[in-house]
C-alpha positions as CSV (number, residue, x, y, z in Angstrom):
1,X,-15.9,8.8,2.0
2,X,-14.3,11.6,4.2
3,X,-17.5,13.2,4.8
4,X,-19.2,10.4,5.7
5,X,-16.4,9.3,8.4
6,X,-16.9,12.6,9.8
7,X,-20.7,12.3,9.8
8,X,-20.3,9.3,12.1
9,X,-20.7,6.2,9.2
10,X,-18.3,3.5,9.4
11,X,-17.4,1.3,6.3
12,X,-15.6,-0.8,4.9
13,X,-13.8,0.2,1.4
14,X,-11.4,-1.9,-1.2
15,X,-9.2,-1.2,-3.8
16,X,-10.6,1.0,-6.4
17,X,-11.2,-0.7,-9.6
18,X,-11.7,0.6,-13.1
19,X,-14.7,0.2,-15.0
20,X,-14.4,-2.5,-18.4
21,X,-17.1,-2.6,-21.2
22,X,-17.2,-5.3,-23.8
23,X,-16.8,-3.9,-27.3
24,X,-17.9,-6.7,-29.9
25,X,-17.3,-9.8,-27.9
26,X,-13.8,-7.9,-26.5
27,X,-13.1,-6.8,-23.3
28,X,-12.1,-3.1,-23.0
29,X,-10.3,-1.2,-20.2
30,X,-9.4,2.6,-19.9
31,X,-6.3,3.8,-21.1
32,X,-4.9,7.4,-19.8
33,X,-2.2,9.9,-21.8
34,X,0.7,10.5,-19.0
35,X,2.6,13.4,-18.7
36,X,5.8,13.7,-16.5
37,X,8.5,15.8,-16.0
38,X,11.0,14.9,-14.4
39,X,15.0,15.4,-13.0
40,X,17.2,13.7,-15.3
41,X,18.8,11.5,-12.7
42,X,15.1,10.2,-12.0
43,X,13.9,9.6,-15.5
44,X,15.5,5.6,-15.4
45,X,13.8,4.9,-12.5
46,X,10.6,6.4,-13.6
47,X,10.5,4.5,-16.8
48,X,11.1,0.7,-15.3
49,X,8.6,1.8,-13.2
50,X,6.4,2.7,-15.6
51,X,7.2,-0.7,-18.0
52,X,6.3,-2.6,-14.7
53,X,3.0,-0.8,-14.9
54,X,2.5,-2.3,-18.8
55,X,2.7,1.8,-19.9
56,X,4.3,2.3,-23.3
57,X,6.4,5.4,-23.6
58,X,5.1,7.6,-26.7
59,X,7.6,10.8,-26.4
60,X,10.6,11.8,-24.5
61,X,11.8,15.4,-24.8
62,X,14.8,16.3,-22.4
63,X,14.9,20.5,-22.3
64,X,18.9,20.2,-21.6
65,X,18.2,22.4,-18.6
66,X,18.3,19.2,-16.3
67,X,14.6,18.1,-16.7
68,X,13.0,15.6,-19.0
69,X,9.7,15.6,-20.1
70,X,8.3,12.4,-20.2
71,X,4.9,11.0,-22.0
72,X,3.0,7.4,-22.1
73,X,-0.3,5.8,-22.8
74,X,-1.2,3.3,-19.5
75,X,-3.6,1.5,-18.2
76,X,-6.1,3.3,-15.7
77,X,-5.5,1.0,-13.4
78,X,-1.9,0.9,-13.9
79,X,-2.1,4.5,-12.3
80,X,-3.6,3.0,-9.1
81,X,-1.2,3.5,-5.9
82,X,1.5,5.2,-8.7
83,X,1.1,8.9,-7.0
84,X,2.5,8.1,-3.7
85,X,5.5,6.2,-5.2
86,X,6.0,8.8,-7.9
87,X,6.4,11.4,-5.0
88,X,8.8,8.7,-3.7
89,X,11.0,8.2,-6.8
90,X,11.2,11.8,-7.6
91,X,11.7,13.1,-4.1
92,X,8.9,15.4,-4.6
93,X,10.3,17.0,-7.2
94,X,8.5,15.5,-10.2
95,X,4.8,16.9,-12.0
96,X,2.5,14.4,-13.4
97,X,-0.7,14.9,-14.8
98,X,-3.3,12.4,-16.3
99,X,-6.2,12.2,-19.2
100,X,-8.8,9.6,-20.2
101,X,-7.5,8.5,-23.8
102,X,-9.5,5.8,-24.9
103,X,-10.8,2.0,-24.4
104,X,-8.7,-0.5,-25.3
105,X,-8.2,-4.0,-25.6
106,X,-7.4,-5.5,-21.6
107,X,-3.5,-6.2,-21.0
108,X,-2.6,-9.6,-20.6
109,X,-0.7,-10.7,-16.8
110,X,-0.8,-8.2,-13.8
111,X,0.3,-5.1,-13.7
112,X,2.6,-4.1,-10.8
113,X,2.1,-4.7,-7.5
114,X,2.8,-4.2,-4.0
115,X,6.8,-5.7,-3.7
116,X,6.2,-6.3,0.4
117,X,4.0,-8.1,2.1
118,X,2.3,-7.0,5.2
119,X,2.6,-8.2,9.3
120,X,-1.4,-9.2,10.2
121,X,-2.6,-9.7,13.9
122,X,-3.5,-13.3,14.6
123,X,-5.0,-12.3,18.2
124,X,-7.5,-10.2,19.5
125,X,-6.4,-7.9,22.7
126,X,-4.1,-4.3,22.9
127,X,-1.2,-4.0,21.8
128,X,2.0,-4.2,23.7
129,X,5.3,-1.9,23.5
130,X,7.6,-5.4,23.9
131,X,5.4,-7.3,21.7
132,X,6.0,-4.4,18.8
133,X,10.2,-3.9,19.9
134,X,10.3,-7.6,18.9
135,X,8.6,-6.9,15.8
136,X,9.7,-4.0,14.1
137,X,12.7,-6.0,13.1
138,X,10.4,-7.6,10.7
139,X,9.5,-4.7,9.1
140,X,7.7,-1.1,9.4
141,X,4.8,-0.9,12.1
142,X,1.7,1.2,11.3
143,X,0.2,1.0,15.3
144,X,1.4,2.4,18.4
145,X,1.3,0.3,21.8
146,X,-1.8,0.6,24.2
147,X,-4.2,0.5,21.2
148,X,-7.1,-2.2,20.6
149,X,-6.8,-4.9,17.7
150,X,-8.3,-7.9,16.4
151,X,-7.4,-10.8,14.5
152,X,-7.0,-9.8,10.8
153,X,-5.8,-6.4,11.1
154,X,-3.0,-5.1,9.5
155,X,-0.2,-3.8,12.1
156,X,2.7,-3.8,9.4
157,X,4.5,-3.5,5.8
158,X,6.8,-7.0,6.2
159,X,10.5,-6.5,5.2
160,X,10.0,-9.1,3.0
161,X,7.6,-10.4,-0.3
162,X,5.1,-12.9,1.9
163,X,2.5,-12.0,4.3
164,X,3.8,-12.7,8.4
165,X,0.6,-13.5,10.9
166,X,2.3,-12.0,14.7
167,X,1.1,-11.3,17.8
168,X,1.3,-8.1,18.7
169,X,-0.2,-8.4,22.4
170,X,2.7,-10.8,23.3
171,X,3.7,-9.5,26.7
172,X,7.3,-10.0,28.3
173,X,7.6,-13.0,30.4
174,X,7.5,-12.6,34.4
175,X,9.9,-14.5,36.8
176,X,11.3,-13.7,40.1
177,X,15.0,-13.6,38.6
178,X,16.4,-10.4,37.8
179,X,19.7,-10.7,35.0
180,X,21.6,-7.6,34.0
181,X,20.8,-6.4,30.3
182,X,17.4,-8.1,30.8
183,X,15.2,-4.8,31.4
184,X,16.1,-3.1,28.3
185,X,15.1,0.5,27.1
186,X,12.6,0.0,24.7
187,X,12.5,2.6,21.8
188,X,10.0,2.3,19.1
189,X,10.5,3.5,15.4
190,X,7.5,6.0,14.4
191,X,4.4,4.6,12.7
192,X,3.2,5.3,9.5
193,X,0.4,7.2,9.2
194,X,-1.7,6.8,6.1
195,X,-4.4,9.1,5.2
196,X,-7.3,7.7,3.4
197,X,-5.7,8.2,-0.1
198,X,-2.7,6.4,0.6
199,X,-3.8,3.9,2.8
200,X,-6.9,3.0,-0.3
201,X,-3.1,2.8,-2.8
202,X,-1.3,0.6,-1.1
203,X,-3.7,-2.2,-0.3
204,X,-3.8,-4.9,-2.4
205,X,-7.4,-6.4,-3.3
206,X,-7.7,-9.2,-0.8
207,X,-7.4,-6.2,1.8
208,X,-10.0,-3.5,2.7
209,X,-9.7,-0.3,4.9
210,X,-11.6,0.1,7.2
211,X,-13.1,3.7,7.8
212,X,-14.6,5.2,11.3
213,X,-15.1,8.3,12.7
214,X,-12.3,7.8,15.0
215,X,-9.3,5.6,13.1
216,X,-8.3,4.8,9.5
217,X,-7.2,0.6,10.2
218,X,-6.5,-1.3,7.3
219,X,-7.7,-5.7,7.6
220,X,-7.4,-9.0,5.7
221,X,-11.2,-9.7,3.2
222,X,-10.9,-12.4,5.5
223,X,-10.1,-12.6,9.3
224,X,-8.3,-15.8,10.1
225,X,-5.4,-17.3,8.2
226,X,-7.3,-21.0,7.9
227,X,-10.0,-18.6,6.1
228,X,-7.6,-17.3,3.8
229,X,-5.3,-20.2,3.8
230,X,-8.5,-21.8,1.9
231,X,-9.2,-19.1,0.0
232,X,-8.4,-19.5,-4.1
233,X,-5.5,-17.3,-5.4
């Protein structure tokens, strides 16, 4: 995908998926053999983790040095957007590695997903500095002002579990009347940057990212909230 961004193509790309075969009337998914180690102080939240992501723990060995090694079978696509959040809850000091193991049966409910929702342009137009003070209340913004966006678009991970439609071209209102503490200083958090790899883990799979030669933007399957607002769950 890289090298065809930088060869001037523009796509659109979702969630990776893993590949199933049916095996006698069965449904098969690929499993992978984990293997972790670990601080000691991170190994519990490495494991609930882990049991969120339906992986069953087959060894634990701690070297009584401070480490623990750590080993499960999981889903493959249990391991999808894991890295980045593994980096997270080990604060870069963990080392995992990964191997196909076999095909078996599919697991039952979903595996973990994506605990926040996201903040999602409902206009067209550029983005504003006051519109985005306003908004990064709500949550972490991944756009700068003075930038072009359109309905759809994802600007922002929501502080909270549900999806947020804003308008992030919402400019300051104009009067005649001049207040003290009306012209405030506005200072904007940083944005997070995702590169292609971590921007293609977190989305979920109503979401795509979209790729050009220019900018990495991540967007809604679907464009307008009625749209998605009829769209089955």
């Amino acid at each position: 995908i890289e090298s065809m961004r930088r060869e001037g193509f523009e796509m659109g790309v979702g969630r990776p998926q893993v590949i199933e075969k049916e095996v006698d009337g069965v449904m098969m998914e690929p499993y992978e053999a984990v293997l972790i180690d670990c601080e000691d102080q991170h190994q519990g939240s490495l494991m609930e983790e882990m049991g969120r992501r339906k992986a069953e723990m087959t060894n634990m060995e701690p070297d009584g040095k401070g480490r623990t090694r750590l080993e499960f079978i999981i889903p493959s696509r249990g391991l999808i957007g894991f890295r980045g959040q593994f980096l997270t809850l080990t604060s870069g000091s963990g080392v995992m590695t990964s191997l196909f193991d076999h095909y078996g049966e599919v697991k039952k409910g979903a595996l973990a997903e994506r605990q926040n929702g996201v903040l999602i342009s409902m206009v067209k137009g550029k983005i504003l500095a006051f519109a985005l003070f306003n908004l990064q209340t709500r949550g972490r913004l991944m756009v700068e002002p003075n930038i072009d966006v359109y309905e759809g678009m994802l600007i922002g991970v929501h502080s909270r579990g549900n999806d947020l439609a804003v308008n992030p071209t919402k400019g300051k209102q104009l009067t005649n009347i001049r207040a003290a503490g009306t012209d405030e200083n506005i200072v904007l958090s940083p944005p997070i940057r995702f590169t292609l790899e971590q921007a293609l883990e977190f989305i979920e799979d109503d979401e795509l990212v979209e790729v050009t030669p220019n900018f990495i933007r991540l967007r809604k399957r679907l464009l307008t909230e009625t749209a998605r607002k009829r769209a089955p769950k």
